[in-house]
N, C-alpha and C positions, 0 to 999 in steps of 0.2 A: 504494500500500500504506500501508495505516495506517502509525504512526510513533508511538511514547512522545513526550511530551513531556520536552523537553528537565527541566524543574524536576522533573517527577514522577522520571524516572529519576535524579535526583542524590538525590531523598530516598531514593529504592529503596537506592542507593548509599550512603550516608549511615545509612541502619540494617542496612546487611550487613554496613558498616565496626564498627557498635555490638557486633554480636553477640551480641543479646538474647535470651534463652532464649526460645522460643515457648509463647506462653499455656496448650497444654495441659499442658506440663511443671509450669507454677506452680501450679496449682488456680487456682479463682474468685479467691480473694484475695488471692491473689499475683500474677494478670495485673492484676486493678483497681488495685493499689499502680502497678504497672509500664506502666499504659493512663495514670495519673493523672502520672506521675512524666515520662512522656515526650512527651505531648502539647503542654504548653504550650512547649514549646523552635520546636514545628511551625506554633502557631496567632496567634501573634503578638501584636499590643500590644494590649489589652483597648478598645476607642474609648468616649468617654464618652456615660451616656444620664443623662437628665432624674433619673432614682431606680433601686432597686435593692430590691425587698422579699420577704422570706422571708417566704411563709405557710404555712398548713394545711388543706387540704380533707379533708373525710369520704370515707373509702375503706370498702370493703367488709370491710376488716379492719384498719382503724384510720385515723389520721391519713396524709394524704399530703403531703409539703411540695411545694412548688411556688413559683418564683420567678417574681417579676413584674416586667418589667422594662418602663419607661415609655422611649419615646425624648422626645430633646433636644430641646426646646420643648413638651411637651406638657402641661404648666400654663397653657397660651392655648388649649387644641384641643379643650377640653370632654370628651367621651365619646369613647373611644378605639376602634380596631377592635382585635380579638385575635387573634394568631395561638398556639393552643393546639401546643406544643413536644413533643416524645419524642423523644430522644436516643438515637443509637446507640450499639452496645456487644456487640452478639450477643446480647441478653436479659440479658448474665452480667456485665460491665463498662461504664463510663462514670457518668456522675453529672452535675449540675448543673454542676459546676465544669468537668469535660472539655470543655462547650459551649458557657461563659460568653460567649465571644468569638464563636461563631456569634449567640447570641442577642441578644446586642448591634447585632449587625451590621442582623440583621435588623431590630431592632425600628426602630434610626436610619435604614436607607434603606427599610424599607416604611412607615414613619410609623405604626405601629400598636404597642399592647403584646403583648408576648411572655408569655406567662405559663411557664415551663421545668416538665416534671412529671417527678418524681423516684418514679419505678412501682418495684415491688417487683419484683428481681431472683434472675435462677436461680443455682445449682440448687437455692438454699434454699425458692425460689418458683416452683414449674414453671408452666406454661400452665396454664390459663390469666390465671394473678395481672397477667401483666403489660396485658392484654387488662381487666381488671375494673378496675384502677385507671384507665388511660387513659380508658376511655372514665367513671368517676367524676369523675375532677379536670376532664374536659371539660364535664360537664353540671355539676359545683361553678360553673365559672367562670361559665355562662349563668344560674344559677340566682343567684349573689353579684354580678352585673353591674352594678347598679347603686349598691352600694356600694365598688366595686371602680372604679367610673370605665370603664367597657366600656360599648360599645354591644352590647346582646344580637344584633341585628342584624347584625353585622358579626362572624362568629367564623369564622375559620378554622382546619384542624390540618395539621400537618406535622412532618415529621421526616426523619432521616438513616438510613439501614442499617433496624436492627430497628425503629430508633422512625418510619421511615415506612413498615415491616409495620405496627404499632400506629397511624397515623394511616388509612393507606387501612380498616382492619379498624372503627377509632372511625365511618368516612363509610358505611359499613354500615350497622352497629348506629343507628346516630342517623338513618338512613334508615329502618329497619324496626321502631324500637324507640320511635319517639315522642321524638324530638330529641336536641339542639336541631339546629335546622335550622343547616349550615354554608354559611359561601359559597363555601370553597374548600379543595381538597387539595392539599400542597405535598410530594411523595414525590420525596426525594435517594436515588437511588441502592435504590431498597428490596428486600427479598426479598420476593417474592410464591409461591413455592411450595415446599418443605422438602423436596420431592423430591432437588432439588439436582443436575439429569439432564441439564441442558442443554449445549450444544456448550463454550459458554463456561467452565461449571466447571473442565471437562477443558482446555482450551484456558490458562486463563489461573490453573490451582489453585495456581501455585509460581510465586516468582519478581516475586510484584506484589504484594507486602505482606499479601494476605488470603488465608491459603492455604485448602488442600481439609483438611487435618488442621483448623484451624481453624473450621471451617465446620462440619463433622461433630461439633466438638469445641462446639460452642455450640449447636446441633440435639441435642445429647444430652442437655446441661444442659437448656436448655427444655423438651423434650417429656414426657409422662409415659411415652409407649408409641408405640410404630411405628404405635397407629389416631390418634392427633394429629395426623399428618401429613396426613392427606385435611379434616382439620379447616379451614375456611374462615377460620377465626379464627385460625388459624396460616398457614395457606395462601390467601391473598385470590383468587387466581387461580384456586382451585378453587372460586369461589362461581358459584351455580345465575344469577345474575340479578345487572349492573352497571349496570343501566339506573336512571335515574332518583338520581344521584348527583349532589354538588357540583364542580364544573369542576375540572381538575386541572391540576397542572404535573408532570412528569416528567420527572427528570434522572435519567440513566444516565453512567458512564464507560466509555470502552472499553476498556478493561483490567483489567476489574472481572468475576469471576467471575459476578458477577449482573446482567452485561448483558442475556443474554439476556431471564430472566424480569422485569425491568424495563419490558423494550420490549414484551415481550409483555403485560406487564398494559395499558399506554398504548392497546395496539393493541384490548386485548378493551372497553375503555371508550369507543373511540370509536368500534367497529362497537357498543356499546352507545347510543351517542347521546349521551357524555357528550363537553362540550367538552374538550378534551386539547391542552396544549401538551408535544410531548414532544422534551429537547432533547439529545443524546447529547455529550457533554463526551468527543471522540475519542481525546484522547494523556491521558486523565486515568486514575488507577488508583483505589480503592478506598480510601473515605474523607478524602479531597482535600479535600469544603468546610472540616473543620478543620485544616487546613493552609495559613490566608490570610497566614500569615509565611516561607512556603519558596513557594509554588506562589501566581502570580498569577490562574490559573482559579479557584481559590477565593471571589476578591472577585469577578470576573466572575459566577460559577454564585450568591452570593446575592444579588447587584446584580437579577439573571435572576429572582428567588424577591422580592424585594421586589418589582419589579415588575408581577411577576406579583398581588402580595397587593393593591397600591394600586388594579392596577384592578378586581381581584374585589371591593375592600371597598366602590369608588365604585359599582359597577353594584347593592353590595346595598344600598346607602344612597337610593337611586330610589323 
């Protein structure tokens, strides 16, 4: 029988003990004060990278900021690969800063830059804003590449919770939409369908940090209308055709309400013919990889995502 991991369940224990109002109680801007205020006590010591730069790409409805972060030594490494970032948060909370230390992490042991994209957020920006910036700041990057120190050739997107709905939804559209071509999909943990119907919902809504009031509570903020939900852009997993997509990595936790449809995305992409690494993090709960300062699966699950990125970047570089 499966088993919590010993670290996950002491943080479980560790924010029962807090007694932190739950995010729909706060509104939008009072769980993002309280997403922002308590995450870094979880994610640890920020590790150092080569530079750190705050820009702006052209969005569909103005500036989008986007952090670009260079790993350590990469003033010797010429043209860099990218892996294009979205942050989870449920569409409605997280920021540059809640993932500082994921993208750090990533960019030092995948040896690539990180570019972090800072998408317009609900409920002030429902569906599909956060879908129109991603995939903008993603074709910004290929299009500014080579004053930017990228190799156009080597781009990859990824993300955590929503912002790997937003990375699989970008490896669509840049499929069927005239680029840029990706090498690779990096999806922690993602929601792939808004239904939200799965065994595991029910199974694991209470009790593992991301509950069913939460989940329903951020599917509200995002969506315009209950016909959003069949929407592919919203729901990756209700798309007509997976075929012909960038390789992907796939990390689910087991105790994460969106096991299921995680796995089941992995599974419809490789009966689609897409290569698929998909790796199920079993005593881990829901939103874990920022959590590399309390839970040691954290550093393992993006040790797992760098090198996943190193050899996607080597095989596009051929």
């Amino acid at each position: 029988m499966k088993q919590l991991d010993p670290q996950a369940r002491a943080v479980l224990e560790r924010v029962a003990r807090a007694n932190l109002p739950p995010y729909p109680q706060l509104g939008a801007a009072g769980a993002r004060q309280l997403y922002r205020e308590t995450r870094g006590a979880l994610a640890g010591a920020p590790p150092e990278v080569e530079s750190v730069e705050d820009l702006h790409a052209s969005g569909p409805a103005g500036d989008i900021r986007v952090r670009l972060y260079r790993p350590r030594g990469a003033a010797d490494a010429g043209l860099l690969p990218v892996l294009v970032f979205f942050h989870g948060g449920g569409w409605t909370i997280g920021d540059l800063d809640t993932h500082d230390v994921v993208c750090r992490v990533l960019a030092d042991l995948g040896r690539c830059a990180v570019a972090s994209v800072d998408y317009r957020l609900a409920p002030e920006h429902k569906f599909p804003a956060a879908v129109d910036d991603a995939v903008a700041a993603t074709r910004w990057v290929a299009d500014e590449a080579a004053r930017l120190g990228i190799d156009a050739r080597r781009i990859a997107v990824g993300g955590d919770s929503a912002g790997g709905t937003l990375a699989a939804v970008v490896a669509l559209i840049a499929r069927d939409g005239g680029g840029p071509p990706l090498a690779m999909q990096t999806l922690i943990y993602p929601a792939t369908d808004m239904a939200a119907d799965t065994p595991s919902h029910l199974r694991y809504g209470e009790g593992h940090l991301l509950t069913r009031d939460a989940i329903l509570w951020f599917r509200a903020n995002y969506l315009r209308d209950a016909a959003d939900e069949a929407d592919w852009r919203a729901s990756p997993l209700k798309a007509a055709d997976l075929s012909r997509l960038p390789p992907a990595y796939v990390i689910t936790a087991g105790f994460d309400p969106l096991v299921d449809e995680g796995r089941a995305y992995a599974d419809r992409l490789q009966a689609a013919g897409v290569p698929v690494t998909y790796e199920c993090f079993e005593g881990m709960i829901h939103g874990f990889v920022t959590m590399g300062g309390a839970i040691a699966a954290a550093n393992h699950a993006l040790a797992r995502c760098a090198q996943g990125l190193r050899l996607a970047f080597a095989g596009a570089a051929r």
